[in-house]
C-alpha positions in Angstrom: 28.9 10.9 12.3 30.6 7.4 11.4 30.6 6.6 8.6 27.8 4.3 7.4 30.4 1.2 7.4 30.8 1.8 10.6 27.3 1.8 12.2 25.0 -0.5 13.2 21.0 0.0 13.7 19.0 -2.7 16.2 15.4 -3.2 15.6 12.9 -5.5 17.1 9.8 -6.5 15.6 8.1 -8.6 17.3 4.6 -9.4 15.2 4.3 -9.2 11.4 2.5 -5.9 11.6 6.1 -4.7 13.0 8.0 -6.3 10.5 5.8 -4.3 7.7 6.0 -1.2 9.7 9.8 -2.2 10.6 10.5 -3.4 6.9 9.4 0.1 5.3 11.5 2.0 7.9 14.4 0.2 7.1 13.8 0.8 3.1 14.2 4.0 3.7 17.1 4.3 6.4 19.3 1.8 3.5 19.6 4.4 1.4 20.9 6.8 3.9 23.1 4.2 5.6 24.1 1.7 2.6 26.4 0.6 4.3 24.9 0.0 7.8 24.6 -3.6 9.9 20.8 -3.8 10.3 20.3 -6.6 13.0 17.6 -7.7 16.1 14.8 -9.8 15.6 12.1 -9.2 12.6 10.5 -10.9 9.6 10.9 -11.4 5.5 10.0 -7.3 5.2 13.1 -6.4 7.3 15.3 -9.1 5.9 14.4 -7.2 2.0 17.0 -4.8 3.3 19.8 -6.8 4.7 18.5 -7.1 8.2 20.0 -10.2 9.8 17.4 -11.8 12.4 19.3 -12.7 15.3 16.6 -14.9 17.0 13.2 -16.0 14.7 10.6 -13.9 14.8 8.1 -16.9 15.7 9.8 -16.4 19.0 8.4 -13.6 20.3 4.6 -13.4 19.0 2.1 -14.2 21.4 -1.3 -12.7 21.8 -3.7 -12.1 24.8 -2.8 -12.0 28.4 -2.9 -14.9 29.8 -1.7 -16.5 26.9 2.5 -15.1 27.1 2.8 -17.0 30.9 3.4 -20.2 29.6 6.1 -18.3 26.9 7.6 -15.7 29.4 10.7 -17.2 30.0 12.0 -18.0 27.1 10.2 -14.3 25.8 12.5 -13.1 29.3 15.8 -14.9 27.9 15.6 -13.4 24.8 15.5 -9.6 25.9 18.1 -10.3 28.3 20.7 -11.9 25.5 19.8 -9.3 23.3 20.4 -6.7 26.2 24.0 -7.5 27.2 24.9 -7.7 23.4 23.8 -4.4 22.5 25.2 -2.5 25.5 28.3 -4.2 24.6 28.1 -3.8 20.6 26.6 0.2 21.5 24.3 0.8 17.9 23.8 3.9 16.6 20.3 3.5 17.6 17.9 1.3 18.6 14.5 0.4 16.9 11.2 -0.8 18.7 8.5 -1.9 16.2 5.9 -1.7 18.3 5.8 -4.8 20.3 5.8 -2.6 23.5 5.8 -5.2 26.2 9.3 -6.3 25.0 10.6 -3.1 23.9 9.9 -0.3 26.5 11.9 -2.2 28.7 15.0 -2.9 26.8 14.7 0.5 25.2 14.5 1.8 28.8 17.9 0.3 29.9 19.8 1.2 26.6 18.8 4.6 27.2 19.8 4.6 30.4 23.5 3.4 29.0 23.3 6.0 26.7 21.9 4.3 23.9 19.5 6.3 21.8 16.1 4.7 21.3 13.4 5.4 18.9 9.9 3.1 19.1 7.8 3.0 16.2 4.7 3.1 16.7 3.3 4.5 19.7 1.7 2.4 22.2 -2.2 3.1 22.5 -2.1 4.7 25.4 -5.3 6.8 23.8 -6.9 3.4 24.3 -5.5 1.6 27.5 -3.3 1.4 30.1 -2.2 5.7 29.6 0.0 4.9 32.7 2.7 3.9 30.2 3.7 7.4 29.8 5.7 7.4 32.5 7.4 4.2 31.3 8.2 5.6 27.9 9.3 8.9 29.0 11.9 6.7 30.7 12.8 4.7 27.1 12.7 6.9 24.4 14.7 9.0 23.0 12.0 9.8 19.8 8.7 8.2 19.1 7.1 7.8 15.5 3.6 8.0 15.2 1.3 6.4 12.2 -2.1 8.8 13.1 -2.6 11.9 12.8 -4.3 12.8 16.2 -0.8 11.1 18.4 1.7 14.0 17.6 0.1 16.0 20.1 -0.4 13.9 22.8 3.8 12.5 22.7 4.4 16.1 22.1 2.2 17.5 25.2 4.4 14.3 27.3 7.4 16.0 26.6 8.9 12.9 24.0 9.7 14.2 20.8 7.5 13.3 18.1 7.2 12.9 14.7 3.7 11.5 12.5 5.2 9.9 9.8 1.8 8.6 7.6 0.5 5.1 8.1 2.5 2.6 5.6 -1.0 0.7 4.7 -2.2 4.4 3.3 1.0 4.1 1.1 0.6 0.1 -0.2 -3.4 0.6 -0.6 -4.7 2.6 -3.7 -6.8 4.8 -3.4 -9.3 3.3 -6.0 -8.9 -0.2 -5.5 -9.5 -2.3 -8.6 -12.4 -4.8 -7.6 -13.0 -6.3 -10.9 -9.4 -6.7 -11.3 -9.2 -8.6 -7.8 -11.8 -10.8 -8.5 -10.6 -12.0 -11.9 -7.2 -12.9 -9.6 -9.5 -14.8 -7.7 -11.1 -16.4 -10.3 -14.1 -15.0 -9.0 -17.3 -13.7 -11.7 -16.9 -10.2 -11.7 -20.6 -10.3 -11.0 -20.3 -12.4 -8.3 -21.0 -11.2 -4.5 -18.6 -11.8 -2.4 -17.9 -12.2 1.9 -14.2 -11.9 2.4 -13.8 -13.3 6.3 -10.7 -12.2 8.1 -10.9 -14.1 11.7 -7.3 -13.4 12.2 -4.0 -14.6 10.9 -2.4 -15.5 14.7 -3.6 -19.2 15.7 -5.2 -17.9 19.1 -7.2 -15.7 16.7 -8.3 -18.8 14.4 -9.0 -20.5 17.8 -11.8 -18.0 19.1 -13.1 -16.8 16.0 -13.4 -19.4 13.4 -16.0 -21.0 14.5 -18.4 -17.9 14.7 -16.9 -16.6 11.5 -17.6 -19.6 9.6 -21.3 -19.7 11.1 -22.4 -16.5 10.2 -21.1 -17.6 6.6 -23.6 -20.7 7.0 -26.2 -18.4 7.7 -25.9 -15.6 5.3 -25.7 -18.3 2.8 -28.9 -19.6 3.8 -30.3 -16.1 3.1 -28.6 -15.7 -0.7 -27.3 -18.6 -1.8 -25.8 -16.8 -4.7 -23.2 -15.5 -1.8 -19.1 -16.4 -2.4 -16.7 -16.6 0.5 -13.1 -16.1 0.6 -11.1 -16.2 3.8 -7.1 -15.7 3.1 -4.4 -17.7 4.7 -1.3 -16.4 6.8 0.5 -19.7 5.9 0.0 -23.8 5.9 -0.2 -23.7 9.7 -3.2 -21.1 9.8 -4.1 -23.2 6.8 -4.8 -26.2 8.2 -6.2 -25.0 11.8 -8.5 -23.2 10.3 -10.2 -26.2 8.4 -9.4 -28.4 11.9 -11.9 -25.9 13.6 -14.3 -26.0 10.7 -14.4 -29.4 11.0 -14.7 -29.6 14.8 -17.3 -26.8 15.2 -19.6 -29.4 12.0 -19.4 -26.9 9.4 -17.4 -28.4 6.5 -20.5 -28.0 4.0 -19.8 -24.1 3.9 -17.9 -23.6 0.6 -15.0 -21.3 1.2 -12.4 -20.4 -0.9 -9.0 -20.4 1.2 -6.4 -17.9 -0.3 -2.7 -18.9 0.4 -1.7 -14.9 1.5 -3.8 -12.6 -0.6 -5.1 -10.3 2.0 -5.1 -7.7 0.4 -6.6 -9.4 -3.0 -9.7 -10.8 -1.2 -10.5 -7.6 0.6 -10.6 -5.3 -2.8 -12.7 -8.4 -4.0 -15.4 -8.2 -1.5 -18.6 -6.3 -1.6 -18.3 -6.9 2.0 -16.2 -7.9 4.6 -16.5 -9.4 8.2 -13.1 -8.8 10.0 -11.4 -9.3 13.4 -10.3 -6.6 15.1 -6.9 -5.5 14.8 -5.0 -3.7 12.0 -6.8 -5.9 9.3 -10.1 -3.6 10.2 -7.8 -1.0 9.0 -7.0 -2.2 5.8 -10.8 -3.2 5.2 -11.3 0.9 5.5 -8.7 1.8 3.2 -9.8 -0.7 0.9 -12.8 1.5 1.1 -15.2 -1.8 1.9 -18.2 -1.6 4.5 -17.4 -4.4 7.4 -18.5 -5.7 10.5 -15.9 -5.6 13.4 -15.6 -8.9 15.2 -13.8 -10.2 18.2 -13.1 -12.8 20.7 -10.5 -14.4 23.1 -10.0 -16.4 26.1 -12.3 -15.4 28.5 -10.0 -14.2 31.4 -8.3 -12.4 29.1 -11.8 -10.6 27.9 -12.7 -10.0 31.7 -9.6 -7.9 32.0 -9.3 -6.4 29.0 -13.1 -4.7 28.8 -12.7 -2.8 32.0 -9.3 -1.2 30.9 -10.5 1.0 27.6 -10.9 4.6 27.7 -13.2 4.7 24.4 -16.4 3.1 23.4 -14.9 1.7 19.8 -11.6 -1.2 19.6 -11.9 -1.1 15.8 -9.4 1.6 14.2 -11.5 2.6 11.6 -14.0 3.5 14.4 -11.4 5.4 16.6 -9.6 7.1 13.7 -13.4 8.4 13.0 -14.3 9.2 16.5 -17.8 7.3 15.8 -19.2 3.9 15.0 -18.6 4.0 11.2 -19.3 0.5 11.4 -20.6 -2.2 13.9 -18.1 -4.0 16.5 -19.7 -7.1 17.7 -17.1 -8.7 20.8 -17.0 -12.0 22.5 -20.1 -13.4 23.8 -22.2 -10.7 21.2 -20.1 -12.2 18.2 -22.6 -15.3 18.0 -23.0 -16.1 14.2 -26.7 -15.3 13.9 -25.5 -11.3 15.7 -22.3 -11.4 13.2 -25.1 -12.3 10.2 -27.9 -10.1 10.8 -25.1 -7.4 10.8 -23.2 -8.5 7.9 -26.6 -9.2 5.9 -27.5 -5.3 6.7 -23.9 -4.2 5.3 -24.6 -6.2 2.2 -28.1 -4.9 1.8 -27.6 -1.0 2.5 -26.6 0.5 -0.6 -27.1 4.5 0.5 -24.4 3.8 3.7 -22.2 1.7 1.7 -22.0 5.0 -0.5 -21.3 6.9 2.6 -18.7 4.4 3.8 -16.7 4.7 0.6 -16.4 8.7 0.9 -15.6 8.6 5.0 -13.3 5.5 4.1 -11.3 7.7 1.0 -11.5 10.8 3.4 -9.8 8.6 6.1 -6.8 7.6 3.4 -6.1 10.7 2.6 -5.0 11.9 6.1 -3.1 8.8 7.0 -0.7 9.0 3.3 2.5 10.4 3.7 5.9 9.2 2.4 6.4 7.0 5.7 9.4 5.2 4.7 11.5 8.6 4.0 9.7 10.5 7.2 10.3 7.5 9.6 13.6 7.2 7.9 14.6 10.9 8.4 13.6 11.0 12.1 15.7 8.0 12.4 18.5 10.0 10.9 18.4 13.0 13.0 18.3 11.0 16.3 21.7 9.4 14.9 23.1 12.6 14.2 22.2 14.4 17.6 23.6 11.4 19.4 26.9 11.6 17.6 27.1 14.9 18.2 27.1 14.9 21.8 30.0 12.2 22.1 
């Protein structure tokens, strides 16, 4: 192998949940390659370890269907820049975070050029659209998986495969500190507190808000001793989110916005109502009862129910092969549905018990040393590709 002044290692993240995932790998590959140009697209948690961003992340995240037309082309121009200049530059190995509509097909046309491709994570193609196999056969070289159950589904594929522990079961504790959290907050430690997630992307904000914030209204009406807290991705999110309170009449709730603090207002809560996504995840490991919530643009929703092969979207759900918890989606997320469920997670103190031993169960089999596992995998694709040359 070259030496490590010599390489250079391509990634593409193209959401912040791949720059976390993207920003751990790449802790962990540093030390093996110090001297190593890390470059593609990704975020702040790639950039803590000298990855240079060739385009802005911003450029790249989109959510739904129907909402990437009006962004395709200049989503298309970007893969295709970032194409020619790596089969001209040749890296020692090329990263997908996730992001799979982007990066199975560039990873598929640098491995055809002989460019060895690894994709963290793997597509859920346990949940939708298993047809991708074929596709990723075709792109890459090594696939890391974040749960448990994957490994054997790449492996019976025929991609190598390697679980590497999910980097939330790494960040979270085990016993989060509530009364800690809340003091952050400036929150009585007696108080009871909602924490409301509706999403940190602004199509998110756009479909959720509004149901969010009325089940608030309501589940205040029924304790009015209740405290809400709803964290902020950034100013943007910020101030959309208080645009849609506004527009949807509900500026008398009191909430108390959070400027980042995720993870703060979830080990705050007694309770937490949550859009779907990897944020439903965290709310597990947390070990905090929740009501899954989603909803998007309506065409989007019309093609999207018909193409699951399981009865749960929420990961804590799928990961537990049950409904641990209740999913309420699109037209059933109405905020008197989303507060009748939210009321009963408050109120039953024999299942939240339950929840908090399934929920710490759950942690346990997703913690491994991810950053030095995904790291290592990394390694030995390098090594097997210089070897062959």
């Amino acid at each position: 192998m070259a030496s490590s002044a010599e390489l250079s290692v391509a990634v593409v993240a193209g959401e912040v949940s791949g720059d976390l995932l993207a920003g751990r790998l790449l802790g962990g590959l540093r030390a093996q390659l110090p001297g190593a140009r890390f470059h593609g697209i990704g975020g702040p948690n790639m950039a803590r370890h000298g990855f240079v961003s060739d385009w802005p992340l911003e450029r790249l995240t989109v959510r739904g269907l129907f909402e990437i037309i009006p962004r395709y082309r200049d989503i298309k121009g970007i893969q295709n820049q970032l194409r020619e200049q790596l089969l001209a530059e040749r890296p020692a190995v090329f990263i997908g975070a996730d992001y799979p509509g982007f990066n199975l097909g560039l990873e598929m046309q640098l491995k055809a050029a002989g460019i060895p491709t690894v994709h963290y994570i793997g597509p859920q193609i346990w949940a939708w659209r298993g047809g991708r196999i074929k596709k990723i056969i075709k792109a890459v070289s090594h696939m890391l998986v974040i749960f448990p159950f994957e490994e054997e589904i790449y492996r019976r594929a025929g991609v190598p495969v390697t679980y590497v522990g999910h980097p939330l079961a790494e960040m979270i504790p085990l016993q989060p500190d509530e009364a800690a959290a809340r003091r952050q907050l400036g929150l009585p430690e007696d108080a009871n507190v909602v924490t409301l997630m509706p999403g940190s992307r602004m199509g998110e904000l756009k479909h959720n808000v509004a149901a969010f914030v009325g089940a608030a209204k309501l589940l205040r009406q029924r304790d009015h001793s209740l405290r809400f807290v709803a964290p902020m991705a950034g100013e943007k999110q910020r101030q959309y989110f208080l645009e849609l309170v506004a527009q949807a009449g509900l500026r008398d709730v009191e909430i108390m916005l959070t400027d980042g603090q995720s993870h703060t207002a979830i080990a705050a809560a007694d309770a937490v109502l949550v859009a779907s996504g990897t944020a439903s995840l965290e709310v597990a490991l947390f070990k905090k009862p929740m009501v899954i919530a989603y909803k998007m643009m309506r065409a989007s929703w019309e093609i999207m129910r018909h193409m699951g092969y399981q009865p749960w979207i929420g990961l804590p759900n799928i990961l537990a092969r049950e409904f641990l918890v209740p999913e309420l989606l699109q037209n059933a997320a109405s905020p008197e549905a989303l507060a009748e469920a939210m009321w009963r997670q408050l109120s039953d103190v024999p299942g939240r018990l339950r929840l908090v031993q399934r929920f710490t169960d759950m942690h346990h089999s997703l913690l491994r040393d991810s950053a030095q596992e995904s790291a290592a995998a990394v390694m030995q694709v390098i090594a097997a590709s210089s070897t062959r040359l």
